[in-house]
MDTraj code that builds the backbone (N, CA, C; nanometers):
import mdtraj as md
import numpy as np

residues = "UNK UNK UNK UNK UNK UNK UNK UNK UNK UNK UNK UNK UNK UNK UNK UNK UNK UNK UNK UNK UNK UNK UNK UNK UNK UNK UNK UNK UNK UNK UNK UNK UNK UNK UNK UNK UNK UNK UNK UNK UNK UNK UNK UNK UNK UNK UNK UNK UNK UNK UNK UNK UNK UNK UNK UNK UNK UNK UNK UNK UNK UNK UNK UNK UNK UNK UNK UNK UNK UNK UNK UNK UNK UNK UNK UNK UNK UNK UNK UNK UNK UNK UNK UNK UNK UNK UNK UNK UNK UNK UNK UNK UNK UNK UNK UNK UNK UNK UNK UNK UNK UNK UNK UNK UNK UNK UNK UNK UNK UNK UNK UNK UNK UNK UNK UNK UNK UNK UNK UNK UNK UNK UNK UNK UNK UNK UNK UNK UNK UNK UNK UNK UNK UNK UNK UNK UNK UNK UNK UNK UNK UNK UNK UNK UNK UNK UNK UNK UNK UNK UNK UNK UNK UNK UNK UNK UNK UNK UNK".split()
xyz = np.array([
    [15.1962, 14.3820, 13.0079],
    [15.1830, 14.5166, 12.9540],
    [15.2329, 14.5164, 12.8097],
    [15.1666, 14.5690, 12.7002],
    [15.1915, 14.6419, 12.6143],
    [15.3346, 14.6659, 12.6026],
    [15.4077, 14.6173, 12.4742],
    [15.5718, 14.6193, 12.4763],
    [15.5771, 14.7870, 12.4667],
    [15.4764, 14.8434, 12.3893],
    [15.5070, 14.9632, 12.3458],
    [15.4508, 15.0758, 12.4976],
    [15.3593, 15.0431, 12.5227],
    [15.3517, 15.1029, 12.6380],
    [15.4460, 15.1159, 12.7497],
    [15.4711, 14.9780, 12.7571],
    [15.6222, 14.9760, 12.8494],
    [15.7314, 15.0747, 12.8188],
    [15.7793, 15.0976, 12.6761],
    [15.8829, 15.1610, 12.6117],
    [15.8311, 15.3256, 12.6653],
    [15.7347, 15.3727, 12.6403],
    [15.6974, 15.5055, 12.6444],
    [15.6775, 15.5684, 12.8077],
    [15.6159, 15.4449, 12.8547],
    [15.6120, 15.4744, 13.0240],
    [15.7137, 15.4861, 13.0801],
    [15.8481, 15.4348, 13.0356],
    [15.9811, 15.4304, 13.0851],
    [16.0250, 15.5452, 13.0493],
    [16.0094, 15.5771, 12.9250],
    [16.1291, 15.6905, 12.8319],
    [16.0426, 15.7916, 12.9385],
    [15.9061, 15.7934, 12.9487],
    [15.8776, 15.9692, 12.9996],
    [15.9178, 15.9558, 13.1237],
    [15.9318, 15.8435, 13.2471],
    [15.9797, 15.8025, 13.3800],
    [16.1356, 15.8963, 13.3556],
    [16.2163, 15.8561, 13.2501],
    [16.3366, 15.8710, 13.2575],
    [16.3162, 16.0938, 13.2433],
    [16.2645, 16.0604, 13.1399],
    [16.2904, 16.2569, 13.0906],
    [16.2684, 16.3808, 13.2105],
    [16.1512, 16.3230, 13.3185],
    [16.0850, 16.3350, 13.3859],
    [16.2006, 16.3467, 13.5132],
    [16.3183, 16.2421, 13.5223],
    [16.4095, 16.2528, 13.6001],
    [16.5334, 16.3316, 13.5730],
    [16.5287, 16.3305, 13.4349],
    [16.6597, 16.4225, 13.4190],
    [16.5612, 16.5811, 13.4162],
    [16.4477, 16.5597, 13.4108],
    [16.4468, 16.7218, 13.4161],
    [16.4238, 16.8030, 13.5641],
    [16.4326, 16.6614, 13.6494],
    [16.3614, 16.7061, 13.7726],
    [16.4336, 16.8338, 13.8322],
    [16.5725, 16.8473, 13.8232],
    [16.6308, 16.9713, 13.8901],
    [16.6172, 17.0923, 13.8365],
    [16.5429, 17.0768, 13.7166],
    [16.5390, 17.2139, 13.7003],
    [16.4195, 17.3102, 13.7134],
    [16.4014, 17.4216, 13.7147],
    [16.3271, 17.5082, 13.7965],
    [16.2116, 17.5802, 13.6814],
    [16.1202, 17.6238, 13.7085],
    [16.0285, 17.6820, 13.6520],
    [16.0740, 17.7834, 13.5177],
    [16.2164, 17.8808, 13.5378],
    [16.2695, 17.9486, 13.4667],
    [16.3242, 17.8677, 13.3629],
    [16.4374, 17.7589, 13.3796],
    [16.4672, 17.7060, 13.3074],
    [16.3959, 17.6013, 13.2233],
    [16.2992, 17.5504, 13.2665],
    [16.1821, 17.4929, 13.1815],
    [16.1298, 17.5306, 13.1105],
    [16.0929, 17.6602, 13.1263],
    [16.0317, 17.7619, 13.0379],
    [16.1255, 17.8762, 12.9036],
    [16.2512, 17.8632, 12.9806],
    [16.3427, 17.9316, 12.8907],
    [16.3939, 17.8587, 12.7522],
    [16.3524, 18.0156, 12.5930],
    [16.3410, 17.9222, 12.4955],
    [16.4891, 18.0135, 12.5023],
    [16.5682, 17.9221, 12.4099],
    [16.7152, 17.9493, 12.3585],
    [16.6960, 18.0457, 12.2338],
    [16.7880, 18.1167, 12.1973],
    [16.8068, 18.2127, 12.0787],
    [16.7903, 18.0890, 11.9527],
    [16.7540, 18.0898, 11.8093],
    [16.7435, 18.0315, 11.7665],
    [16.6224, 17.8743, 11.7307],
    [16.5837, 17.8954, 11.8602],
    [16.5048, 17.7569, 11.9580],
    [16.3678, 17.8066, 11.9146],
    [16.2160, 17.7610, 11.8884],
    [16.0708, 17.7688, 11.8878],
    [16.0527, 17.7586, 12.0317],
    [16.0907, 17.6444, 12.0900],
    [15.9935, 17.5810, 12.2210],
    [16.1134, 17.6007, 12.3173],
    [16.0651, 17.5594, 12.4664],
    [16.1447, 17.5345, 12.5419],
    [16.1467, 17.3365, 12.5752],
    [16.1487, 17.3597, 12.7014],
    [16.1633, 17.1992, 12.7823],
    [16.0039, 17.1308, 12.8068],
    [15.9303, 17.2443, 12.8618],
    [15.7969, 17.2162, 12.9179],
    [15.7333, 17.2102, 12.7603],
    [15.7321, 17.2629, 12.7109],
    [15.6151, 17.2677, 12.5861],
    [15.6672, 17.1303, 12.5382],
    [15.8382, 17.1025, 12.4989],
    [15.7972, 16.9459, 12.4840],
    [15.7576, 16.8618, 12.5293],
    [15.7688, 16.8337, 12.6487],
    [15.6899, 16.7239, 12.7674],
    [15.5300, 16.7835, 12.7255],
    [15.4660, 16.8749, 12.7335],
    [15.3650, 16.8500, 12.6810],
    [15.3006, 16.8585, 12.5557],
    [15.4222, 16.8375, 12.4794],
    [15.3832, 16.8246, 12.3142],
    [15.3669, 16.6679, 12.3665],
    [15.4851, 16.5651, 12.3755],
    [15.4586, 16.4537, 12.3592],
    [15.3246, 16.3938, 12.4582],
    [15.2651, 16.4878, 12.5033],
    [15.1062, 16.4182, 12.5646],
    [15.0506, 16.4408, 12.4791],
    [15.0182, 16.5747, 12.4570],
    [14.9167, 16.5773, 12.3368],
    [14.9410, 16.5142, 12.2199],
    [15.0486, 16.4445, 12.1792],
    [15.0435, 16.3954, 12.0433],
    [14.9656, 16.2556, 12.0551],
    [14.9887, 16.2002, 12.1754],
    [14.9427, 16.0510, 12.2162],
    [14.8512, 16.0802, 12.2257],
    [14.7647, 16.1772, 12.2906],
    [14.6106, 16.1721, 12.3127],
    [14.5610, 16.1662, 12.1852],
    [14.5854, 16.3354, 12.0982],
    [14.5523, 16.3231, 11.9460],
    [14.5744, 16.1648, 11.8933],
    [14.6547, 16.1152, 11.8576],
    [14.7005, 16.0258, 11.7766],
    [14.5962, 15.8929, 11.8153],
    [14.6180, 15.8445, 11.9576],
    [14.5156, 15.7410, 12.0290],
    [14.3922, 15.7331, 12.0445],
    [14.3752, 15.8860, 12.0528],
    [14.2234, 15.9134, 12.1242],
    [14.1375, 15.9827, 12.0379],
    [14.1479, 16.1041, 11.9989],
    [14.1221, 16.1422, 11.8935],
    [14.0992, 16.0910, 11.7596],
    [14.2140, 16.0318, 11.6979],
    [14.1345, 15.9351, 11.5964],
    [14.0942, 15.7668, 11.5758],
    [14.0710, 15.7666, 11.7286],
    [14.0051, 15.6214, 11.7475],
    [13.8359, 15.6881, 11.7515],
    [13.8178, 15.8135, 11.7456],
    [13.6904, 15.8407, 11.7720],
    [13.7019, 15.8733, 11.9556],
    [13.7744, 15.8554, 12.0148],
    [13.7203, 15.8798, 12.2002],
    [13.7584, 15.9826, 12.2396],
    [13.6919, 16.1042, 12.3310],
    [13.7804, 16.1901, 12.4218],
    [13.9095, 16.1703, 12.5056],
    [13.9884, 16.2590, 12.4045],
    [14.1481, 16.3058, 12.4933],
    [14.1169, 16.2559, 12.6475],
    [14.2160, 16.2418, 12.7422],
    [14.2284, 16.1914, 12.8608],
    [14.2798, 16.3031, 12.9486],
    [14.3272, 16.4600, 12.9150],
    [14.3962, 16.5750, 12.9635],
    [14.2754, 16.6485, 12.9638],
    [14.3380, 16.7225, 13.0395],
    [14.2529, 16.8655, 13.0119],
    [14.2487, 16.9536, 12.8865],
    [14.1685, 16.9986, 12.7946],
    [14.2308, 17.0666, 12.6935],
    [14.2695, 17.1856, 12.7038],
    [14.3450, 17.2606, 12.8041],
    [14.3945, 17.3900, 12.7861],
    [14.5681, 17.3217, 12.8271],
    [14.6001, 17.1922, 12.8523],
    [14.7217, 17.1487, 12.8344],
    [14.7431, 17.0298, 12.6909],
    [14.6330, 17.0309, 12.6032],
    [14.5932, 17.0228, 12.4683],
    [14.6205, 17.0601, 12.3931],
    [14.5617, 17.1332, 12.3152],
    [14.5879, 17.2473, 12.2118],
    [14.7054, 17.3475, 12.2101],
    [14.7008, 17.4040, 12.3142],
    [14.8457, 17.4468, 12.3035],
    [15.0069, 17.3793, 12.2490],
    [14.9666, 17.2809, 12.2798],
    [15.0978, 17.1564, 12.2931],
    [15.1212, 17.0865, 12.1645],
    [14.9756, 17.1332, 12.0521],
    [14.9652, 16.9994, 11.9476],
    [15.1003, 17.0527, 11.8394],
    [15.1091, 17.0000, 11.7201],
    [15.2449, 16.9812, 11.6336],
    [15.1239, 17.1378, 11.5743],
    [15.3304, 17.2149, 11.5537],
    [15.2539, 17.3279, 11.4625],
    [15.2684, 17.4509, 11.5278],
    [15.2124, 17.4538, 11.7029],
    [15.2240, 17.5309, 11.7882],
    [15.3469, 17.5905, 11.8397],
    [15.3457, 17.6264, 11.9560],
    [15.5043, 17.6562, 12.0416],
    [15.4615, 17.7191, 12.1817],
    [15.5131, 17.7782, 12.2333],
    [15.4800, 17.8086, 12.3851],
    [15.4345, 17.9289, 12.3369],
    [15.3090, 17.9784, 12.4383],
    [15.2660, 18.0844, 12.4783],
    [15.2228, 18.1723, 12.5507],
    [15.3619, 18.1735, 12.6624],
    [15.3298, 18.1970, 12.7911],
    [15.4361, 18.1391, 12.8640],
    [15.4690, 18.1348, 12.9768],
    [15.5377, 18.1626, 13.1006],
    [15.4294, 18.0557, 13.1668],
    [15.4667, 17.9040, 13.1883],
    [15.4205, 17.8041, 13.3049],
    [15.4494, 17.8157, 13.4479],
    [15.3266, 17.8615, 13.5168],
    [15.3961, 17.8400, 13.6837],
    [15.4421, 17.6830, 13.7265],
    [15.4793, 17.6776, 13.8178],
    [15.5581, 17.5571, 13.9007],
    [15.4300, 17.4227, 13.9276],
    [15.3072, 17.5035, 13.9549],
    [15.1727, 17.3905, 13.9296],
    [15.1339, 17.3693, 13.8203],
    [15.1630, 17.4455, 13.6940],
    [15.1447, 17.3967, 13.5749],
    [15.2429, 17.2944, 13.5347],
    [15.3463, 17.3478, 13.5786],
    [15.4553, 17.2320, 13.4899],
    [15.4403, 17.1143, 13.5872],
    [15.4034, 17.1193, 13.7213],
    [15.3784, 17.0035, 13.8180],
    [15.2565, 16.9101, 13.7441],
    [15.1428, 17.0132, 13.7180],
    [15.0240, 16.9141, 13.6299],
    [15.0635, 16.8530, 13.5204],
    [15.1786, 16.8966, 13.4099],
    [15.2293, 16.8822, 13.2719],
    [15.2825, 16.7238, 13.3125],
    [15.3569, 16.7558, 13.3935],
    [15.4663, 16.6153, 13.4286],
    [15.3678, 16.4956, 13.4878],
    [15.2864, 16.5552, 13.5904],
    [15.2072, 16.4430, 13.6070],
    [15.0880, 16.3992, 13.4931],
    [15.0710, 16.4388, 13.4464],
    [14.9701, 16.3733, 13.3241],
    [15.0776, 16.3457, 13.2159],
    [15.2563, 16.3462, 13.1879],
    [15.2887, 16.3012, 13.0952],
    [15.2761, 16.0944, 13.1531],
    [15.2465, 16.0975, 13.2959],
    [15.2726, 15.9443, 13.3520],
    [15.1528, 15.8917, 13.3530],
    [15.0357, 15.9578, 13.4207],
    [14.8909, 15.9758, 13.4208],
    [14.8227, 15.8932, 13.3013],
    [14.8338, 15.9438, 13.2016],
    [14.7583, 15.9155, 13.0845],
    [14.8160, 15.8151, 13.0287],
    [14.9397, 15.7496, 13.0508],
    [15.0162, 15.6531, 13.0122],
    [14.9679, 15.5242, 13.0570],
    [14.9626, 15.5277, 13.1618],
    [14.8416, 15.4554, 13.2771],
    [14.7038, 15.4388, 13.1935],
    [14.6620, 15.5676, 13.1452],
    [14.4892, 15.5273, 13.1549],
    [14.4932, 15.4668, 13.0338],
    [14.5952, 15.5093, 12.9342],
    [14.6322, 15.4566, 12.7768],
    [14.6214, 15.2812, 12.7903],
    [14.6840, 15.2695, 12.9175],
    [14.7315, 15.1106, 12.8659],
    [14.6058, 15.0682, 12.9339],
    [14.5167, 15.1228, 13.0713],
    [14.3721, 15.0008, 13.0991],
    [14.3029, 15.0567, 12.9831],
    [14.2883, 15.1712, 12.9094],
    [14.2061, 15.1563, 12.7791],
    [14.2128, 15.0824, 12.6455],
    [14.3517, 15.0341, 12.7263],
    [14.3611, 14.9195, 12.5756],
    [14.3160, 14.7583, 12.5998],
    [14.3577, 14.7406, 12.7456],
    [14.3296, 14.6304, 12.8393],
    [14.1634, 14.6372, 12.8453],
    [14.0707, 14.6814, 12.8265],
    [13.9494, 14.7251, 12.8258],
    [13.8610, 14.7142, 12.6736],
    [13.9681, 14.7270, 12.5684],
    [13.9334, 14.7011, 12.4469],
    [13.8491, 14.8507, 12.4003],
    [13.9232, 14.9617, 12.4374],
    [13.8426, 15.0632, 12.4133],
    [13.8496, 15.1446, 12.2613],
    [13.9465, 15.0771, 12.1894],
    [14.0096, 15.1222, 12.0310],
    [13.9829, 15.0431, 11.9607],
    [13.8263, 15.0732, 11.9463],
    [13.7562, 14.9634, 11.8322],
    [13.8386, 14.9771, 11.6674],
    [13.7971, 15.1295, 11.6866],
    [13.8208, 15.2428, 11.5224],
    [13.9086, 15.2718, 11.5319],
    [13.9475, 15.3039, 11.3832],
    [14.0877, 15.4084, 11.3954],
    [14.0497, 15.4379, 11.2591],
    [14.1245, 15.6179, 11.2642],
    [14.1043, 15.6686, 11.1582],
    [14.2858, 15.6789, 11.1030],
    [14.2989, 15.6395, 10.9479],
    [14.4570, 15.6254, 10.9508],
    [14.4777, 15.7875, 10.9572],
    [14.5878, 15.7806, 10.9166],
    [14.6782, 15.9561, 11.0077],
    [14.7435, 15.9574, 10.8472],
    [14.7047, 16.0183, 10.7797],
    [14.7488, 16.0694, 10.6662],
    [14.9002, 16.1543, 10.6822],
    [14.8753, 16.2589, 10.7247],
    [15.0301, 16.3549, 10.7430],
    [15.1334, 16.3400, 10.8311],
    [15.1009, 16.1466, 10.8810],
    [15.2030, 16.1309, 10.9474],
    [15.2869, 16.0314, 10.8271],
    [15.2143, 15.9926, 10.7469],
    [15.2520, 15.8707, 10.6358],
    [15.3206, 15.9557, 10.5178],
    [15.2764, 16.0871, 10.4674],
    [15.3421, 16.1786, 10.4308],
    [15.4742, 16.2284, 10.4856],
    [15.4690, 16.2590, 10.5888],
    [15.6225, 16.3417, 10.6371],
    [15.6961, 16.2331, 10.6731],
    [15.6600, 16.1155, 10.7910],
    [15.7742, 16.0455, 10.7909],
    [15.7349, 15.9260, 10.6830],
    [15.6594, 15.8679, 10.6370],
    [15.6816, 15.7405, 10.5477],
    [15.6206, 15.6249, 10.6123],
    [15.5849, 15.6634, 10.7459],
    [15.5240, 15.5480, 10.8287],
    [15.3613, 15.5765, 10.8034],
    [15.3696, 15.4527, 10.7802],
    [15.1585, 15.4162, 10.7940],
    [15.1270, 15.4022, 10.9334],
    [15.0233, 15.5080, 10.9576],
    [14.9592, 15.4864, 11.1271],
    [14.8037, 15.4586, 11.0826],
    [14.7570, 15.3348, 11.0764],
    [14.6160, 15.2826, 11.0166],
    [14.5663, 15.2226, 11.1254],
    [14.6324, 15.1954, 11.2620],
    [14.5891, 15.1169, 11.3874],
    [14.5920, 15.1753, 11.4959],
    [14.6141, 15.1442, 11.6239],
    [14.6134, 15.1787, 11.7914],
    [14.7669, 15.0959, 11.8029],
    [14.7837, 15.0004, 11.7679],
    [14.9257, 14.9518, 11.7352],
    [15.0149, 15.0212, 11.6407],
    [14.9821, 15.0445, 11.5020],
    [15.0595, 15.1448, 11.4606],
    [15.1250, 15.3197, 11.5219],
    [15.0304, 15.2942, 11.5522],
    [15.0109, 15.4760, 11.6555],
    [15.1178, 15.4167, 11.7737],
    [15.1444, 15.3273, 11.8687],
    [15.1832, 15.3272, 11.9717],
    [15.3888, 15.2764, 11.9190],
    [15.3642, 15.2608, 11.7946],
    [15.4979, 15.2191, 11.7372],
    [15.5460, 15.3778, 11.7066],
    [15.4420, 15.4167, 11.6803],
    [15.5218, 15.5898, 11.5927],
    [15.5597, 15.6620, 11.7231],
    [15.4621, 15.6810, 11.8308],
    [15.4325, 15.7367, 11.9492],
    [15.5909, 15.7177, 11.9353],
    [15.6496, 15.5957, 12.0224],
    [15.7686, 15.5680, 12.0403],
    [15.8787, 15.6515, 12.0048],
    [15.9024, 15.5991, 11.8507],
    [15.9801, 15.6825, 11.7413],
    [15.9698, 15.8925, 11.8028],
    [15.8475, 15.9041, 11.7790],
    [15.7988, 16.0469, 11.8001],
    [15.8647, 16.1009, 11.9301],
    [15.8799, 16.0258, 12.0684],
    [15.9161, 16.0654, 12.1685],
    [16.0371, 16.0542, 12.2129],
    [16.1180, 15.9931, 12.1009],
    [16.2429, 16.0006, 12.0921],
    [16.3120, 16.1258, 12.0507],
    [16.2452, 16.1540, 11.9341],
    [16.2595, 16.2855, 11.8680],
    [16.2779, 16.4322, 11.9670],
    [16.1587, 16.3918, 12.0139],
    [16.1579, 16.5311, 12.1525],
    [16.1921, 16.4715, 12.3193],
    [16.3042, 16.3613, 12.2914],
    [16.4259, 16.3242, 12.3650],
    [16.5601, 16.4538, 12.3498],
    [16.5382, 16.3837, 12.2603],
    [16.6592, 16.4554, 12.2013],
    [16.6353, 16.6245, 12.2283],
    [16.5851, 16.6914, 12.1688],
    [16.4918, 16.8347, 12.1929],
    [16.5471, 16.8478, 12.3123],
    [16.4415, 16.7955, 12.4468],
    [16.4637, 16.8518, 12.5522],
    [16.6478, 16.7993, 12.5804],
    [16.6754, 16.6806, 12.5722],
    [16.8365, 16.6916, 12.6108],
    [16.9234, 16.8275, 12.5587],
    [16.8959, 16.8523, 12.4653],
    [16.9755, 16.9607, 12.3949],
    [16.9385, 17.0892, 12.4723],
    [16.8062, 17.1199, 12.5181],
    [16.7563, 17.2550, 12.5897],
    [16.8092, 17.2109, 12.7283],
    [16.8173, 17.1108, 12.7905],
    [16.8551, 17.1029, 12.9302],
    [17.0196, 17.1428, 12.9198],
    [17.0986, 17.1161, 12.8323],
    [17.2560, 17.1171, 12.8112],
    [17.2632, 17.3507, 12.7493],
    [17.1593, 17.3488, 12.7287],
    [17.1703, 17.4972, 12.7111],
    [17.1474, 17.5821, 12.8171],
    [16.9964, 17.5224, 12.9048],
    [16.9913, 17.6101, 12.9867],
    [17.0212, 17.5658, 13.1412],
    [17.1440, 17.4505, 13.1242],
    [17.2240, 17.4750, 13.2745],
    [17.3586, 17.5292, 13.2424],
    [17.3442, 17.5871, 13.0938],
    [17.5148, 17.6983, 13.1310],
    [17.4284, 17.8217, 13.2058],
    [17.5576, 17.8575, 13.2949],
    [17.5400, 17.9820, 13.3514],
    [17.4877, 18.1117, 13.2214],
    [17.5000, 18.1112, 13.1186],
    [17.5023, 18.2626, 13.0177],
    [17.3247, 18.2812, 12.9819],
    [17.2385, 18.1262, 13.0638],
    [17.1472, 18.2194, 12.9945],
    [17.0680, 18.3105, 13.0761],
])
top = md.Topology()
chain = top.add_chain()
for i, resn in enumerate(residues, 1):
    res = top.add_residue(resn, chain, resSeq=i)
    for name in ("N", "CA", "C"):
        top.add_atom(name, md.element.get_by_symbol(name[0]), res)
traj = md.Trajectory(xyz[None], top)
């Protein structure tokens, strides 16, 4: 497997476990100060991989797009997720991780279009399917952190 695939299939295995106890309310609950909650990041970091992999290799996203667009950089929650939404969210953050790596095993990322406003904001060149799966990484660390900080807010009792 893919070193980088490995790295990303694990980190969402792990986020996926620390968020498991918590409940539809608290997934969804944004903090004073806060844009997003817990769920919109777990499905920000799908949609960024689909965009980033799929999208500008030229191929159709691997999700559904109404857990798509909502999710992409820019956005924020809009709406209140039931318990089968955030059940579908979590399973396609593992799902597509899967189909990511036989589509690479398959040779399905001929093209790539480079990612301009990712080479702008952070400084990294994404010109490949390898570059993309190095940033991916980096990127899902970022909204590591995010959701750790919203899980440490919304298991105090005050909210």
């Amino acid at each position: 497997m893919d070193k980088n695939i490995e790295i990303i299939l694990n980190f969402r295995k792990y986020v996926l476990a620390q968020i498991e106890s918590l409940d539809a309310e608290q997934l969804n609950f944004i903090p004073a100060n806060f844009t997003n909650n817990i769920i919109w990041n777990v499905g920000h970091i799908n949609a960024v991989l689909q965009a980033l992999c799929y999208r500008y290799s030229g191929l159709p996203i691997k999700t559904d797009e109404k857990y798509f667009h909502p999710f992409l950089p820019g956005t924020k929650p809009d709406g209140f997720l039931d318990s089968n939404e955030i059940q579908l969210i979590k399973r396609q953050a593992i799902e597509t991780v899967h189909q990511l790596k036989t589509d690479l095993e398959n040779g399905s990322f001929k093209q790539y279009t480079k990612v301009e406003k990712i080479e702008t904001v952070y400084g990294i060149t994404v010109a490949s399917i390898q570059d993309t799966l190095k940033y991916v990484t980096h990127h899902e660390g970022i909204h590591y952190n995010a959701i750790t900080t919203l899980k440490r807010l919304v298991e105090k009792p005050s909210y």
